[in-house]
MIGU-416312 format. One record per residue (C-alpha): residue in one letter; x, y, z. Coordinates in steps of 0.25 Angstrom, whole numbers, plus 5000, padded with zeros to 4 digits. Layout:
<atoms>
aXYZ/...
</atoms>
This chain:
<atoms>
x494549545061/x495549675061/x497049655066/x498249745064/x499549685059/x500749755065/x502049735055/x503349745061/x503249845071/x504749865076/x505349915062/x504650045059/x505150195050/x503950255058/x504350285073/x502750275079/x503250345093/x501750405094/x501050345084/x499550315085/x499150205092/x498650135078/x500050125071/x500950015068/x502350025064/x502850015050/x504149925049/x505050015041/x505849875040/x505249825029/x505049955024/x506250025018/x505750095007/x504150105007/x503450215000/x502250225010/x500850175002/x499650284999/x498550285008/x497350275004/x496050185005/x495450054995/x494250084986/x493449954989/x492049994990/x491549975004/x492949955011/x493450115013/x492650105026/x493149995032/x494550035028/x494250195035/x493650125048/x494850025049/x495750145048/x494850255057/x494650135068/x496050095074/x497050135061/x497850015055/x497349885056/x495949915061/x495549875076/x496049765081/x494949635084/x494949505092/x495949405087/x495949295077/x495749275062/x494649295053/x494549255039/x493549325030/x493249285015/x492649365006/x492349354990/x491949464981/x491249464969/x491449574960/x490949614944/x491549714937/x491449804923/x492549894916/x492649954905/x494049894905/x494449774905/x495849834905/x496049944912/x496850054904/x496649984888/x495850084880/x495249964873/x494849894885/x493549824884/x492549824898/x492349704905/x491749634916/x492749574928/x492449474938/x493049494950/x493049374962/x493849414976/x493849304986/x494549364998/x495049325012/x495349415023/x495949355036/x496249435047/x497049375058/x497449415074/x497949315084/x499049325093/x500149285083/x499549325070/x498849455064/x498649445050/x497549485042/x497449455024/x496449525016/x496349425002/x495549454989/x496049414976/x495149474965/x494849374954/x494649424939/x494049394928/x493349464916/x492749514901/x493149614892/x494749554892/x494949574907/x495949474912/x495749394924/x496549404934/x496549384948/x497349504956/x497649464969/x497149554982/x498049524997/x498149605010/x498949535022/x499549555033/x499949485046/x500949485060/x501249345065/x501949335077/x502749225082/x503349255093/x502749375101/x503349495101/x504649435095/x504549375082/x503349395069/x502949395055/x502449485046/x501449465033/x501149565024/x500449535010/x499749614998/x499149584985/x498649674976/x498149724962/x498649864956/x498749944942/x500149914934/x499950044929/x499350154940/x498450254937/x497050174942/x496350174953/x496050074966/x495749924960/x494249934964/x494150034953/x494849984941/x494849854935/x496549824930/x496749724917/x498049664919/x499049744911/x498849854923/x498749764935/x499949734946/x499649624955/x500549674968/x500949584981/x501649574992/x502049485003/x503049495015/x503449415027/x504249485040/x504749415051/x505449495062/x505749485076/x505649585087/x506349595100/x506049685110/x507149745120/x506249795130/x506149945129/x507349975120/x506749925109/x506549815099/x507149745088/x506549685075/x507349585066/x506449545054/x506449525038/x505449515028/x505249455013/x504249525005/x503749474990/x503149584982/x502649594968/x501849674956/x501549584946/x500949664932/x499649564929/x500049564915/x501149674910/x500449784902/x500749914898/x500850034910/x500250164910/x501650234915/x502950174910/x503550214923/x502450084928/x502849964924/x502149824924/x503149744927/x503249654939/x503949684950/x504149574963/x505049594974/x505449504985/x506149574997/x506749525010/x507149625021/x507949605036/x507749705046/x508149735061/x507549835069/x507749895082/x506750005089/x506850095102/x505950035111/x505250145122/x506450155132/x506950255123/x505750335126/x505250455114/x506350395104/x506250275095/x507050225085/x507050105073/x508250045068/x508349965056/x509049875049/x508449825036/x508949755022/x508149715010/x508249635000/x507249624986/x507349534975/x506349564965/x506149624950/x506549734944/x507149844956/x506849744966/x507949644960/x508949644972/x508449764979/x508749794994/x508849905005/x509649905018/x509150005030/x509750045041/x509150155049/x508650215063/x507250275063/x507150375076/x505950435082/x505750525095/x504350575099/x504550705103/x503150705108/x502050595109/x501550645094/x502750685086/x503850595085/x505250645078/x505650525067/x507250515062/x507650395053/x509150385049/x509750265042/x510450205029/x509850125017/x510450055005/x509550014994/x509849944982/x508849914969/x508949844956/x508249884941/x508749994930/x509550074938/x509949994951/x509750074961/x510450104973/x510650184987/x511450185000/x511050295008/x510650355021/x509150365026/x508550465035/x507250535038/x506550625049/x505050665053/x503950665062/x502950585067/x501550655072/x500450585079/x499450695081/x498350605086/x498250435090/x497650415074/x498750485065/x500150505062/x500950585054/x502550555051/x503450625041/x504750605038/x505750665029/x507150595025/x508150515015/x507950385010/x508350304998/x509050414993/x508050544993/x507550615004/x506050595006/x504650625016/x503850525022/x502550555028/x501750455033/x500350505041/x499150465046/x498250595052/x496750575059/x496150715059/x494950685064/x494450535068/x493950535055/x495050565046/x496350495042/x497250585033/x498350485029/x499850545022/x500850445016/x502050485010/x503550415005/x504550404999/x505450284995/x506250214984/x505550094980/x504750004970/x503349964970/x503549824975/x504349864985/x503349984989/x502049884990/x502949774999/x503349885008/x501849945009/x501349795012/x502349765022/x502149915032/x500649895030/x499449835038/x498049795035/x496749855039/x495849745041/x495249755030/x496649735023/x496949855020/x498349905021/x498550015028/x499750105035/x500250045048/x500650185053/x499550275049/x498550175045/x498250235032/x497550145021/x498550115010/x498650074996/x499549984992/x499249944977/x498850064970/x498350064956/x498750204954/x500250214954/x500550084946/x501649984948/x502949994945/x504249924947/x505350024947/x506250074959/x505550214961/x505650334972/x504350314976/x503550444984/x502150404987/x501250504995/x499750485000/x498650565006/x497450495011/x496350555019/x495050465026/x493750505032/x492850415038/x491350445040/x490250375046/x489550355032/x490850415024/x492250365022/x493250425013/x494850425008/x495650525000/x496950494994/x498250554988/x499150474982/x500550514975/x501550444971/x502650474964/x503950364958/x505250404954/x506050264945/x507450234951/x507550094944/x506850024933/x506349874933/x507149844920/x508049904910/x506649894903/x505849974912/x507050074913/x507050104896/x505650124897/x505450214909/x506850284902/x507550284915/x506650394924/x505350374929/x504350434938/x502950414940/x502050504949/x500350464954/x499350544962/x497950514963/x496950574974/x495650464977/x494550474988/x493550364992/x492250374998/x491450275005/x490050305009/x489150235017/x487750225012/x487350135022/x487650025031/x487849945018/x488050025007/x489150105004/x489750194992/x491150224988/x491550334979/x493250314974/x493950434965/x495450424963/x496350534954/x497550524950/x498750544941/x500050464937/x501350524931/x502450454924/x503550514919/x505050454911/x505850494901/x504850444889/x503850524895/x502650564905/x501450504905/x500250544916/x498850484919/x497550534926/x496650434934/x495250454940/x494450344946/x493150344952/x492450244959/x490950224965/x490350104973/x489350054983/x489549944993/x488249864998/x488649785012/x487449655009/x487949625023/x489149595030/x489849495021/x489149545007/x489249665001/x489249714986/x490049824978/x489649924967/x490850014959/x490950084948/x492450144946/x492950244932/x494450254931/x494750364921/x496450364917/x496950454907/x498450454904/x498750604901/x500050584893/x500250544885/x498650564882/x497950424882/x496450394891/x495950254893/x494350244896/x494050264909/x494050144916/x492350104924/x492349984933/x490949934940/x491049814948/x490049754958/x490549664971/x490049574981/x490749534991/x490549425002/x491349395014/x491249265023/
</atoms>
């Protein structure tokens, strides 16, 4: 089954006056200070056109089907060899690692409840001195209503695995050992409560608790100092009241807020909290273009070596085009959080064929804060993928290549991701920068050893192939490039990446299918000077669903 889940829909930075017919809104609410995630597609054998038709077919969330729940098993089976047991040592002997992923999805439309929970935990276990481990795997989301049109909740969950360090490529191609593994999750609830005032407008009054955490596996050493393994968890409530102009005031809209939050956590999160007032304005000066004007003040307050603080206005302006029913293409310019800043965000269809995605942001923020923020504004395709409730764009939101970190930084994070869908070809390319500027250490600790001034800065460029041999068979080609930057006081250091991946995918029948991959993962630190051996995973895969 395939169902949309609509989040909050009333509390919105995006004014959708002509927005194609596909969007939803994003609730700028629970999202004060998001940096917007990089687009770009997963690299599971077999699943790139899936994920492509989903998107081509009716955008976010996939068609919609007849009502009810379905719940659908699945296990895999999965060997794999590396010359590595650890990934990074240079004296790391190869092994052989048996991976078992028993999975649920559940999908779930019926008048009062839309949900749908893609579950696979990935249970591991080894030779060679790999450690087992068992890395947990969770996409969900769901709208419960329970009084209509008036008062509802909103789920919003995410588990993943991601490198400590940075510099790797997508999971299916490397095999982490612990000491370079961060187990990320996060989990929120939102009830609010809407009333509508005819066409004036309509108010939403709601608040939200979030938990958030990026546990290091087992602490080790980091390939940049300015990434750090230590833990970071963050538990953050949030009030909000909302007002928005209904149609009576005919081409002009407008969003007003009122929102406070309030973070306990580790490190910068300890006593962390932002108060938002502001007014979002639009006017649609024709039934594509839309004129876009936000005004407001903020105050934001965060702990670790040095506290920081602001009390400031906010203001941005822009445009918002909607050439044809499948894209859109907004661009603001603005102050926020002290610096002034653009944001594009842009979805364009060139042909019916084609989706050229564009994401760009700024925001000051912290890596626990960033993923809760990227959870709670997505939705899930139904495969359980998340994607961009206003473009629809595929988005990634644990990434193995920019690392973790658990500073306060100025974050600027831009994307470029172009798609094509063939009858017997699908195919993504992807442009990833991002670049982090430390405001505040974790610890006294972390502050000695990154000597005050960080700054890290990644690009990679990937593409993904699919290619259907047959109606059965299909072959996935995977290459990914990239370079990350760290620079402090003590010094500069840089590292090169290449990955390269090939597999085939054999559909036995409609719940059987089987996987071969072979991925190479080359990483060079350039300075100081230092190689590891390249890294060579193969791994063959069955997997059965009931």
């Amino acid at each position: 089954m395939t169902l949309r889940i609509v989040p909050p829909a009333v509390v919105v930075s995006v004014l959708h006056l002509a927005a194609p017919a596909n969007a939803q809104l994003l609730p700028d609410a629970v999202l004060p200070n998001a940096v917007l995630p990089e687009t770009g597609t997963t690299v599971n054998v077999g699943g790139l056109r899936q994920q492509l038709e989903g998107l081509f077919a009716t955008g976010p969330g996939g068609a919609p089907t007849a009502p009810g729940w379905v719940f659908t098993p699945s296990v895999t089976m999965q060997e794999r060899w590396t010359n590595q047991a650890q990934a990074g040592s240079p004296s790391s002997d190869s092994a052989f690692i048996t991976v078992i992923r028993p999975g649920l999805m559940v999908s779930g439309d019926t008048g009062r409840v839309q949900a749908i929970l893609n579950y696979a935990p990935d249970v591991q276990f080894g030779t060679g001195g790999f450690q087992q481990r068992i890395d947990q795997n969770l996409s969900a989301s769901g709208q419960i209503t329970f009084i209509p049109d008036h008062l509802f909740l909103s789920l919003h969950g995410f588990a993943a695995t991601q490198s400590t360090s940075g510099g790797y490529g997508p999971g299916s191609t490397v095999s982490l050992d612990k000491q370079n593994q961060t187990q990320s999750s996060s989990f929120s609830a939102t009830p609010y409560l809407r009333q509508h005032f005819g066409d004036v407008g309509s108010a939403e009054l709601g608040a939200s608790l979030s938990h958030t955490s990026m546990q290091s596996q087992e602490n080790g050493p980091s390939l940049f100092p300015a990434n750090s393994a230590a833990n970071q968890i963050s538990t953050t409530q949030q009030e909000y009241l909302s007002f928005t102009s209904g149609p009576q005031f005919g081409r002009y809209r407008a969003v007003a807020l009122v929102s406070a939050q309030q973070s306990e956590g580790t490190g910068v999160m300890d006593g962390a909290s932002r108060q938002t007032v502001s007014l979002d304005n639009g006017f649609a000066v024709t039934r594509d273009v839309t004129v876009l004007g936000k005004f407001g003040y903020e105050t934001i307050r965060y702990g670790g070596i040095p506290p920081f603080r602001f009390n400031g206005p906010l203001w941005n302006t822009g445009v918002r085009w909607v050439p044809n029913p499948d894209s859109s293409i907004e661009i603001r310019y603005g102050y926020h959080e002290g610096t002034y800043s653009p944001l594009v965000n842009a979805s364009y269809a060139p042909t019916a064929r084609i989706r050229v995605f564009v994401h760009y942001a700024e925001a000051l923020t912290t890596d626990v804060e960033n993923l809760q923020n990227a959870v709670n504004a997505s939705v899930l395709d139904p495969l359980g993928n998340p994607v961009d409730p206003q473009t629809g764009a595929p988005l990634l939101l644990a990434s193995n290549f920019y690392g973790v970190q658990n500073n306060l930084a100025r974050v600027r994070l831009g994307s470029l991701t172009g798609t094509l869908l063939l009858d017997r070809d699908s195919v993504s390319l992807s442009i990833s920068r991002q670049n982090r500027q430390q405001l505040a250490a974790a610890s006294v600790a972390a502050a000695v050893a990154s000597a005050g001034n960080t700054s890290s800065t990644g690009t990679y460029g990937s593409i993904n192939w699919q290619h259907d041999l047959g109606q059965a068979l299909t072959t996935v080609a995977f290459m990914q490039y990239g370079v990350n930057d760290s620079f402090s006081r003590i010094g500069t250091q840089s590292s090169d990446t290449l990955v390269v991946s090939l597999g085939l995918h054999y559909a036995l029948s409609e719940t059987l299918s089987g996987t071969l991959q072979y991925s190479y993962t080359s990483q060079f630190v350039v300075s100081p000077a230092a190689a590891s051996p390249p890294i060579s995973l193969a791994l063959l895969s069955v997997r059965k669903t009931f």
